[in-house]
N, C-alpha and C positions, 0 to 999 in steps of 0.2 A: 280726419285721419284715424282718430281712434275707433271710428262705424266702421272701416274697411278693416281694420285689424280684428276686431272684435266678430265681426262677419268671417271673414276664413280660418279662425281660431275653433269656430264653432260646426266650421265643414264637417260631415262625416264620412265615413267609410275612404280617408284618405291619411295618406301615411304623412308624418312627420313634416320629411322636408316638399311633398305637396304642399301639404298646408302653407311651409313656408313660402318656397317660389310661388306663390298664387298672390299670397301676402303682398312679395317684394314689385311682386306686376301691377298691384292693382295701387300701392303706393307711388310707384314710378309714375302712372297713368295718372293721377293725381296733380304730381307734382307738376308736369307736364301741361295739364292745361292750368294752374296756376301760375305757372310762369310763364306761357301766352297770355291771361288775361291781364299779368301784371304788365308785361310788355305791351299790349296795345293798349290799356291805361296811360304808361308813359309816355305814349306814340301820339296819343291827344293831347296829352297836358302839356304836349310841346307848341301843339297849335296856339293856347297862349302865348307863348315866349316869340316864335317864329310866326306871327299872323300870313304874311306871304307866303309859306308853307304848310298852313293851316287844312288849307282842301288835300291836297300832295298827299300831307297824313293820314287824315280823313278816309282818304282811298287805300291807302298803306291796310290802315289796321282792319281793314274789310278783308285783306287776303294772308288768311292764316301762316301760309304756307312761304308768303313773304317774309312776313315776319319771323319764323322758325330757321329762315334762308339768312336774315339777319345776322339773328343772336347766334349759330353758326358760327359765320364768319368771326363776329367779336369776338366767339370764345375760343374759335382758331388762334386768331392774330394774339389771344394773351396767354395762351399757352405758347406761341411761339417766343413770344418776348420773354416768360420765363425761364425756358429753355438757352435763349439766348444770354440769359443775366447770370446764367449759372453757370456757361462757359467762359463769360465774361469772368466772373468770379472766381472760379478755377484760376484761368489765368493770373488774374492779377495773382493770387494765393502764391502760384508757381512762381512768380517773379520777385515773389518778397522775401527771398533765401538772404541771407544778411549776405554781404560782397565778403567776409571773411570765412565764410562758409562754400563758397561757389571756387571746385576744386577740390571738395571733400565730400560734399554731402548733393547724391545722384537722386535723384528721381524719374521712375518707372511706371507709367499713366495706364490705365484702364486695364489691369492686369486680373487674370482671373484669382481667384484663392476658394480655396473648399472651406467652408464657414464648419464642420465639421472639424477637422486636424488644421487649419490657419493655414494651411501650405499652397504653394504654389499650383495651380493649374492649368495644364495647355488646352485642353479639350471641357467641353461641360459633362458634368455625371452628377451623382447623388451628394449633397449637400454643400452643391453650389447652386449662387444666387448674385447672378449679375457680377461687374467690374468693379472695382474699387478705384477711388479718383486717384490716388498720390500716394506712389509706394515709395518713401527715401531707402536709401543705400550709402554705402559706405565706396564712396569709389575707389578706393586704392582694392576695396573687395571684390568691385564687378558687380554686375545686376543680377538679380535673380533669376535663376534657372526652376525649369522643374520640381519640383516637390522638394525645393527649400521650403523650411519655417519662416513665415515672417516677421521680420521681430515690428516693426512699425508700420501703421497707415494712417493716411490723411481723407480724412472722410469730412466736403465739404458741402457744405447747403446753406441755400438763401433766406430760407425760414425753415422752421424746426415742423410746427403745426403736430401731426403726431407721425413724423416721419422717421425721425430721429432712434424710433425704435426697433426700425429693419435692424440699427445697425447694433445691436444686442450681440446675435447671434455669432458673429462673425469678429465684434472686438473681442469676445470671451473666447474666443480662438486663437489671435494671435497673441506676441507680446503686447504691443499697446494701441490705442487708438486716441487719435486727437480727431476733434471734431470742429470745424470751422465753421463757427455760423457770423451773418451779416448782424443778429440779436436785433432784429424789428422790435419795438418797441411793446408790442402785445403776444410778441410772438414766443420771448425767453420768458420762462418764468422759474421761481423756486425751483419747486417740485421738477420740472423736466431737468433742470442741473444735478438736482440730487439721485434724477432714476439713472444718468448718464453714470454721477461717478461710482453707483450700485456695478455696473456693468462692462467698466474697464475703459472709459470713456473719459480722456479729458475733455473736458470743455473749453473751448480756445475762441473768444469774443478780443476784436482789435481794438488795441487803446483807448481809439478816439471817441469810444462810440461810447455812451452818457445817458443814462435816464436817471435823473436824481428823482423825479417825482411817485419813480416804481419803490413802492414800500422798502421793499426787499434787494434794491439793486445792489447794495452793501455788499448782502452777504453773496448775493449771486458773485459781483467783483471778487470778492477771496477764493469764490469755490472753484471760480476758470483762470482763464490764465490768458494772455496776450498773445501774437502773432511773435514777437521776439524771443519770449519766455519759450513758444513751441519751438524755433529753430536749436535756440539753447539745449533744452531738454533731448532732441532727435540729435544734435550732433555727441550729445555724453552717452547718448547709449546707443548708438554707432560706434563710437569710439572705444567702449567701454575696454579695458584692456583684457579680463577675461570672457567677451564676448566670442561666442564661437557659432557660425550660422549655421546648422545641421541639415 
C-alpha cells in the first residue's frame, strides 16, 4: 500500500488533486483484489469444514466474477438489515414517549431544517442536509410550520462509528439535540461523549444497557443520560413557561 502511494506522490507534471484521484484508484484497485483473494481463500478453507461441497467450491473460486456476485449480495443483504434495524429502532425510540407524556408531547418525523439558522424547511437550499429523525412539539402548540426555530431534535443511530459527527452542524443550530444511540459495546466510547457534549449534544444511552468491563463506562454513564431522563427533559422545555417558538 505504501509502493502505490509513494509511486503517485512522486508523479510529475500533475496537479494536486491528480495526484490524489490516481492515488485513491490505484488503492481501491488493491483493495479489491485483496478481498477477492481473501474471499476465494475462505471459499477453500470451507472445502474442509463442507468435504461434500468441497469440489462445488473448488469451482466457485475459479470464477472471479462469481465470487465478486457473491460478496455483492452479502453486502446488499447487510446494509439492508441495517437500514432495517435503524427503523426498527426509530420506532421503538417513538414509542417509548412515557403514557404521561402522550397528549402533550407531538412528534414530527423526517422534517427538513437548515443546519445553518436551525429553522424549518419545506424545499432543499443552501445549508441543508438531509431530514432529521424526531422533531417533538408541544401539542397544545401544533407542529411546526415553515421557518420556525427549532427548539428540539431526536437524532437517532444504531452505532455511532464516526457518524455522530454529521450531526455537529445542525445541533449547534437549533436549541438542543439529544442523541439516541443502541451504545454497542466498542462502539460508545469516552472521547465520542465528550465531542457530543462540546457541540450541543446530549447523549441519551437506555438504562439497560451495561458494560462494566469498559474502563470508562462510569464516567460515560454520568455524561449521558437515559431514554426517561430524555422524555423528562423534552417535556420541561416544551413546557417551559417563558418558552416562545419564533
Amino acid at each position: 500500500m505504501q509502493e502505490v502511494i509513494q509511486e503517485t506522490v512522486t508523479s510529475q507534471n500533475k496537479t494536486s488533486d491528480q495526484i490524489c484521484k490516481n492515488a485513491i484508484e490505484k488503492i481501491e484497485q488493491q483493495e479489491n483484489i485483496d478481498r477477492d483473494n481473501k474471499l476465494i481463500e475462505k471459499f477453500r478453507s470451507l472445502g474442509a469444514e463442507y468435504p461434500k461441497c468441497a469440489e462445488a467450491l473448488m469451482i466457485m473460486t475459479d470464477n472471479k466474477n462469481l465470487i465478486k456476485e457473491i460478496f455483492d449480495i452479502s453486502n446488499s443483504v447487510a446494509q439492508s438489515r441495517r437500514s432495517k434495524n435503524g427503523k426498527t429502532f426509530e420506532e421503538i425510540i417513538r414509542k417509548s414517549i412515557p403514557e404521561k407524556y402522550k397528549g402533550k408531547i407531538g412528534l414530527q418525523e423526517q422534517i427538513r431544517i437548515d443546519h445553518t439558522t436551525g429553522r424549518f424547511v419545506k424545499k432543499e437550499k443552501d445549508g441543508y442536509k438531509g431530514r432529521e429523525d424526531l422533531i417533538p412539539y408541544n401539542l397544545d402548540i401544533g407542529e411546526y410550520q415553515a421557518n420556525d426555530k427549532i427548539i428540539i431534535i431526536i437524532s437517532i443511530k444504531t452505532t455511532l462509528r464516526e457518524r455522530f459527527k454529521q450531526d455537529f452542524k445542525v445541533a449547534n443550530s437549533v436549541g438542543k439535540e439529544f442523541l439516541v444511540t443502541m451504545g454497542k459495546k466498542n462502539d460508545v466510547t469516552l472521547g465520542k461523549i465528550e465531542e457530543m457534549i462540546k457541540n450541543n449534544i446530549t447523549p441519551v444511552i437506555p438504562s439497560y444497557i451495561d458494560y462494566p468491563s469498559n474502563k470508562n463506562w462510569k464516567k460515560i454513564r454520568n455524561l449521558s443520560i437515559t431514554l426517561e431522563d430524555m422524555w423528562n427533559d423534552i417535556y420541561k422545555i416544551l413546557t417551559f413557561e417563558n418558552q416562545v417558538v419564533v
